[in-house]
C-alpha positions, -999 to +999 in steps of 0.1 A: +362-267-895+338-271-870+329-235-848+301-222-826+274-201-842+275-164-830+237-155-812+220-129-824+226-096-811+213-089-774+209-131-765+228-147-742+259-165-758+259-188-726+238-196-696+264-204-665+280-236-660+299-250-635+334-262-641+341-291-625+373-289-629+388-257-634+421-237-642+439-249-611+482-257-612+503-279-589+508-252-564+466-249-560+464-212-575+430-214-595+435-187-630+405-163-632+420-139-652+421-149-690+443-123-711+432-128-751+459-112-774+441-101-810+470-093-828+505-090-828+504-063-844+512-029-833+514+011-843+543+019-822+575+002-816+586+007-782+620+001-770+611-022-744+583-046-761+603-045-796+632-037-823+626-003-839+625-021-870+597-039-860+590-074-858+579-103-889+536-100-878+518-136-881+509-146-909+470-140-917+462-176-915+481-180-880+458-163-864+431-171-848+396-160-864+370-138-847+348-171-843+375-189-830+387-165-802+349-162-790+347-202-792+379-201-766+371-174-748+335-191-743+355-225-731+372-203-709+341-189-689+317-213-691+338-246-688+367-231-669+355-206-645+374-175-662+355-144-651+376-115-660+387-114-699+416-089-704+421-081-745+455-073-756+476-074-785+503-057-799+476-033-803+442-047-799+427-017-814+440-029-848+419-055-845+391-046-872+364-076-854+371-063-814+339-048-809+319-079-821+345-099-797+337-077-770+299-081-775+301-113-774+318-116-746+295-095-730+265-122-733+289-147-715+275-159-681+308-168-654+300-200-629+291-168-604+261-159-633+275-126-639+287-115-672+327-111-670+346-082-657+357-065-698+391-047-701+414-036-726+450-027-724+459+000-755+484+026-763+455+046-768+461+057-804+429+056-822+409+054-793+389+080-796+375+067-827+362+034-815+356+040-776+318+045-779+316+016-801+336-009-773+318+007-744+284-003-760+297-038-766+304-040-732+341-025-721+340-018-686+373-005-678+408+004-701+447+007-694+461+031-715+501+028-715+520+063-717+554+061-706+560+097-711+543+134-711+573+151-731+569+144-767+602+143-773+608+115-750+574+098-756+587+095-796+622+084-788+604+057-768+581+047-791+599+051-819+567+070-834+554+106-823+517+098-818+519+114-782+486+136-790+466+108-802+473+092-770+460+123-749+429+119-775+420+089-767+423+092-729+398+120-729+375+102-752+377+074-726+372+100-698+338+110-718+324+082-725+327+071-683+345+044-685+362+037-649+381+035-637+411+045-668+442+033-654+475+045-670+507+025-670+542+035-676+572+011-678+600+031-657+635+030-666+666+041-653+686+073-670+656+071-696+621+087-680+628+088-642+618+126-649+589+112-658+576+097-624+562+128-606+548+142-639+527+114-643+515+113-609+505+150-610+491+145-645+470+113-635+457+126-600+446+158-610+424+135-637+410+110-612+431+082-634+448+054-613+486+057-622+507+021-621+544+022-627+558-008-641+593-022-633+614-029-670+608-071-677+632-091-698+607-092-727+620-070-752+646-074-778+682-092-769+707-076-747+684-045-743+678-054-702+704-054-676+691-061-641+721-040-625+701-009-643+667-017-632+650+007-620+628-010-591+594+000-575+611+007-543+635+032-562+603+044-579+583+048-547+614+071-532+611+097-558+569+100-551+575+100-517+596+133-525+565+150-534+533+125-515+525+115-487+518+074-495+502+049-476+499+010-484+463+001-498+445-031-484+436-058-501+456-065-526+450-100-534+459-115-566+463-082-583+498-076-597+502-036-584+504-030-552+487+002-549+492+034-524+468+057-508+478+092-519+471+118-492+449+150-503+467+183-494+468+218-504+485+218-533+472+183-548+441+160-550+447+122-536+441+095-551+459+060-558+487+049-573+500+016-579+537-004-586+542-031-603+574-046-588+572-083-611+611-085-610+623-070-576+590-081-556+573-108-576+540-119-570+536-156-587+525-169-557+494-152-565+488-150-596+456-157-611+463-157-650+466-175-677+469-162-714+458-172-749+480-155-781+469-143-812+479-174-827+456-196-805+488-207-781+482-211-743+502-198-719+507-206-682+530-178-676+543-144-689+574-156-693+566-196-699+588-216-723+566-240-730+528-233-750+496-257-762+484-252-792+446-249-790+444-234-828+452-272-843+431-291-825+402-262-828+406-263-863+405-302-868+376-308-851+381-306-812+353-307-790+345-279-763+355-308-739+384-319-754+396-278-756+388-275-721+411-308-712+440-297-729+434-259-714+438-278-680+467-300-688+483-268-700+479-251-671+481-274-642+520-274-654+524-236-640+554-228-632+562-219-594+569-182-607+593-163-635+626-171-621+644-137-634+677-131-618+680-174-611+712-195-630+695-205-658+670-179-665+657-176-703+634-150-716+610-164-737+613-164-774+584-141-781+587-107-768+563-091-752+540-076-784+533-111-795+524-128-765+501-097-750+501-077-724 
């Protein structure tokens, strides 16, 4: 098995290089935005991303090694003009090798000769342990997911009552000045719509950029029913009951559209952002493509179709011959998700094993 040596500590992993051919589809959208899932594993079990049982985790061997993932993630920004690497999981915290992942990373050089944008999407459990490790490696910003401020709602979410680790490992993140902290919250009809100005409050009075996400068709079966979605213009009624909101410019390929909060009296402003994919989506823009724990590309969150890169890694693949297989993959993007079309199929693997 044939991998790239690690550096030592503090050495450039990679001077730039120009792709010459990048991560560009069909349709001409050109993927920046590389989302690297560590694990499939996870500490909670929420309703939307799993079964409360929990799910069967990869097998050891499946997944890809801490060498490996830095060998694709360096194919990725050097070879294919990546320059933001979000790290996911299930849980990426569980991930016993993510600060040496991060750090290398963090030596990376984009084709713009910067080191690229680091970010990590967590439940926040166990945070407060590690953040001061991750943020010397080289984390520059974290989404922490909390669906929920009551604890009683949070754990029949979750399946798990960890709702003050959670608050732990926000403030840790808060101390250790990462920014900005952005908090997500899938919002679901007739389960936390109490929830919506809560959250607001509790994120604006912290300076933490609040993004409510509509429910996706990535959970377990016959758990999602469009007719009781709960959509970002539903969502954007109930804080206009309380703020005074104003669309924010430049949006671009980001997937929230965010919203100027007025200051006043009685609350601080700030932003806060929607994440509309089903009732508003935003394919035509999207910038990402996405590599699973198991070293399986993906075009699209909700793709049918995946290229194994782990195989061919393993056997003796070139960084050229990744790279051309990386493109093929992705040159085949679809057009967009197609939820709510005749013939719509969610993928096989719910959300916890493809990453967030």
């Amino acid at each position: 098995m044939a991998f790239h040596p690690i550096p030592v500590q503090g050495a450039p992993l990679s001077t730039a290089v120009l792709p010459i051919n990048g991560l560009i589809d069909a349709r001409g959208r050109v993927a920046r935005d590389l989302r690297v899932s560590l694990t499939d594993r996870c500490n909670l079990r929420c309703s939307y991303c799993m079964p409360s049982e929990g799910l069967p985790w990869l097998p050891t061997q499946d997944v890809l090694t801490d060498d490996e993932v830095i060998r694709l993630m360096t194919v990725g920004v050097t070879r294919l003009g990546v320059r933001r690497l979000r790290f996911t999981g299930g849980e990426p915290l569980l991930r016993r090798g993510l600060a040496t992942i991060l750090a290398a990373a963090s030596r990376l050089r984009t084709d713009e000769g910067r080191a690229p944008e680091l970010s990590l999407t967590t439940n926040g459990i166990g945070l407060d342990r590690q953040v001061a490790d991750l943020v010397s490696a080289g984390l520059n910003r974290v989404n922490v997911s909390i669906d929920s401020l009551d604890r009683a709602r949070y754990a029949l979410l979750a399946h798990r009552d960890r709702l003050p680790e959670v608050f732990k490992g926000l403030a840790a993140a808060d101390e250790a000045g990462i920014r900005p902290i952005k908090v997500n919250a899938v919002a679901m009809r007739g389960v936390n719509e109490d929830d919506i100005l809560p959250l607001a409050e509790f994120c604006l009075s912290r300076g933490y950029l609040l993004r409510f996400i509509e429910h996706m068709p990535l959970g377990p079966e016959h758990t999602w029913d469009r007719t009781g979605l709960l959509s970002g213009a539903e969502i954007l009624e109930r804080l206009g009951e309380q703020y005074e909101l104003q669309p924010a410019p430049g949006r671009g390929s980001a997937p929230a559209e965010e919203w100027i909060v007025a200051s006043r009296s009685r609350h601080p402003g700030g932003r806060i952002g929607v994440i509309a994919s089903v009732t508003a989506p935003f394919c035509a823009a999207c910038d990402r493509t996405r590599l699973t724990a198991d070293g399986q590309i993906r075009s699209c969150l909700f793709s049918l179709v995946e290229t194994d890169l782990r195989t061919p890694l393993r056997t003796g693949a070139d960084d050229d011959r990744l790279a051309e297989l990386w493109r093929g993959a992705h040159r085949s993007k679809p057009a967009g998700h197609g939820i709510g079309n005749d013939g719509f199929h969610s993928p096989a693997r719910m959300m916890s094993s493809i990453g967030g």
